[in-house]
Phi, psi and omega in degrees: 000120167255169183196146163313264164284115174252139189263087162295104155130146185231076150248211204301314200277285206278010161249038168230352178239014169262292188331298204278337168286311188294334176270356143252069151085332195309180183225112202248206168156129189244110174243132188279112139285350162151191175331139194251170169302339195293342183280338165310331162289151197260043168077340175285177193213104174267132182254328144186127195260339176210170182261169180256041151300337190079062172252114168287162155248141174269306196238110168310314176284326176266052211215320205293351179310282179306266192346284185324316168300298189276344167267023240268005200243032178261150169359268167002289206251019128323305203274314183113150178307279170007294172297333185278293193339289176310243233280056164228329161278324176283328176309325162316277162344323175260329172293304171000280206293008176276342190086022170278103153305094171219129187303132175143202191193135155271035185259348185203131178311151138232164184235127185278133175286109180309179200279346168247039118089034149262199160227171203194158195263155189188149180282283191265135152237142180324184190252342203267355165306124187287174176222138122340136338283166188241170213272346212236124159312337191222114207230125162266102198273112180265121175249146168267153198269131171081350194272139262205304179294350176212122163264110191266331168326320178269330184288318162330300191269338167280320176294328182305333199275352190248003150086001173282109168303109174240136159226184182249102157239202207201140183236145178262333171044058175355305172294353165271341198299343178295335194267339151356276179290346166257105194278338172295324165284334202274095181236145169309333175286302166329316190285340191266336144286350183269321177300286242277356187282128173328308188267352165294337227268319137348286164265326168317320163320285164333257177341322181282305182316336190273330178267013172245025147257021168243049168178163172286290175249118153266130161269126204230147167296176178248085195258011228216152199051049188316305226248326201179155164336309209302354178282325182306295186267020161261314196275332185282297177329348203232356181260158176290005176198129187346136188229101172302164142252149163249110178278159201253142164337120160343155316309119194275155192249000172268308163309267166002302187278345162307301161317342170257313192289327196262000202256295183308331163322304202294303203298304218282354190272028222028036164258213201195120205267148163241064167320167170044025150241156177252137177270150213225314185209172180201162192266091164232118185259132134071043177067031188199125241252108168237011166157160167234186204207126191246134159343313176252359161240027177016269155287010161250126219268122165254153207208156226193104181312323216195119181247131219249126083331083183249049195289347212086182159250225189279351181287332165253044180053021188272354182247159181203098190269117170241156189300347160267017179137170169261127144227164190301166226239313194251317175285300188100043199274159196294159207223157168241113199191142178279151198308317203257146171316275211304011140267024178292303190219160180250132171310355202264111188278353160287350202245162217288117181263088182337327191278016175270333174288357197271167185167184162253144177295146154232167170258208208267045180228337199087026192234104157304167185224136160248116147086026149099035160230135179275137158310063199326314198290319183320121170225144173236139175227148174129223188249020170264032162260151192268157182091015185197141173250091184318309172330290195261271188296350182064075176207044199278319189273320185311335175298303200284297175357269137004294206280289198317311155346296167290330188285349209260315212292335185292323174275352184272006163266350177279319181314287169350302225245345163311329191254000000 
């Protein structure tokens, strides 16, 4: 099987580097091993919140200066400011054309309120997410009776310190008793399927009508829209006063639908997802990626001008902490991570945990190297890359972004100068 481009890993970074090879044409194929972090996420997308001295940022772009002095090996500040500019207007842009609604800039933060009802600096937000500051004296935090993933008590008591008359209420909705009664089943993605239904949605709107007349706003877990917004703005239109979503414990229904929203973009542009597989071996001759060999095609070999690596860190298993070291998972590609365990992490669990920095080294094109030889065909992008703490500085999608952008703009000029 050939292809222009082949993709490892399908989150954020290799369907935002598909997506952008496939729409100049390019012929792709991305292969998943399965849920990505994005259903994990509470749907917004940060591009940089903090430096890493712990200086917030406001302003992203006018940051990246000061980053580079204290950062030189981060994503960022490989690729060069410039190169961030650009490709932070065009990623707004390419979610558009995914049909992704999301509120923000990258010329400035804003800050969203999390699911305990603080606040937190941010590039992107769902449109149904509330924001700082916020317009209402009186705020109603709504809660489902047994759902287990939004604590309105706690959103409550963090909105209260802003000086807000916040209260709590519980919705019982029947029509959840099934999923209820199984607590491993009552998850937000469960629930929203059962809300997105025409005639639930019918009485929840009741039930919501009756607590939005004593208050400015309601706050709702984010229970609501698997496939799109729109369940959102038929239940707002019909109540006297504005209605948030809040995301919720994993598996987040905002994240998910982001994750749908960017899969279908790539298929509708012809590229081609291969789920629930894994690359198992791979081929390299003469410095270049000359095939892989995956868990479901077993002895047939797929091949590639260009091999995209977006495997992840360690939560989708594209990083691998072994009792010798942290390596990268597919390749052995050279890694950057500290030598002794016991520098892995600090007992202080707030405090910013050296092994989120561990990762594979690039240069400033994004072409990894093994055993101190660069990989031509190779390119790595995401959070399997070294130099940046997605957490602590807040800049994990904006990181994969990013990378994805650069990576796709490279190869289609190597495509270019090829034809």
């Amino acid at each position: 099987m050939k292809f222009d481009s082949l993709i490892i890993g399908g989150g954020l970074a290799g369907l935002v580097c598909g997506i952008r090879l496939a729409e100049a044409g390019l012929h792709c194929a991305i292969v998943s091993r399965g849920q990505s972090a994005l259903h994990f996420s509470s749907g917004s997308l940060d591009l940089l919140a903090q430096l890493p001295d712990g200086s917030p940022v406001n302003s992203p772009l006018n940051a990246l200066e000061a980053l580079k002095q204290q950062a030189p090996e981060h994503p960022y500040s490989l690729m060069g400011a410039d190169n961030v500019r650009r490709y932070a207007a065009e990623s707004e842009a390419l979610l558009a054309r995914c049909n992704i609604t999301l509120t923000g800039s990258y010329q400035q933060n804003h800050q969203r309120i999390t699911p305990l009802g603080t606040q937190r600096a941010t590039w992107l937000s769902p449109e149904e997410i509330p924001v700082a500051p916020l317009a209402w004296q009186r705020i109603t935090v709504v809660g489902i009776a047994g759902f287990l993933d939004f604590q309105p008590e706690l959103v409550a008591g963090s909105l209260a310190e802003n000086n807000i008359e916040v209260q709590v209420a519980e919705l019982t909705l029947p029509a959840l008793d099934t999923l209820r009664n199984n607590p491993s089943e009552f998850r937000a993605a469960n629930i929203a399927r059962v809300l997105d239904m025409p005639e639930q949605q019918r009485l929840l709107i009741e039930e919501l009508k009756t607590l939005a007349n004593n208050t400015d706003a309601l706050f709702l877990p984010a229970c609501l829209g698997s496939e799109n917004s729109l369940a959102w703005q038929n239940i707002s239109r019909q109540l006297s006063c504005p209605l948030h979503l809040l995301p919720t414990l994993p598996p987040s229904v905002l994240g998910m639908r982001m994750s749908q929203q960017l899969r279908r973009r790539f298929q509708q542009l012809g590229g081609i997802i291969m789920p629930g597989d894994a690359v198992v071996n791979t081929e390299v001759e003469n410095r270049n990626v000359r095939a892989l060999f995956t868990r479901n095609h077993g002895e047939v070999p797929l091949r590639a001008r260009h091999i995209v690596l977006a495997s992840g860190s360690f939560f989708s298993n594209g990083l691998q902490a072994k009792f010798d070291g942290i390596r990268e998972a597919i390749f052995g590609l050279d890694v950057r991570a500290p030598t002794q365990r016991e520098d892995w992490s600090k007992e202080d669990f707030f405090s910013p945990q050296p092994y989120l920095q561990a990762g594979v080294t690039v240069d400033e094109h994004f072409h990894p190297s093994r055993d101190g030889q660069r990989i031509e065909n190779l390119f790595a992008i995401g959070s399997v890359l070294a130099g940046f703490d997605p957490i602590e500085q807040g800049c994990g999608a904006g990181v994969s972004m990013m990378g994805a952008l650069h990576v796709a703009r490279q190869i289609l000029e190597i495509q270019g100068r090829n034809q």
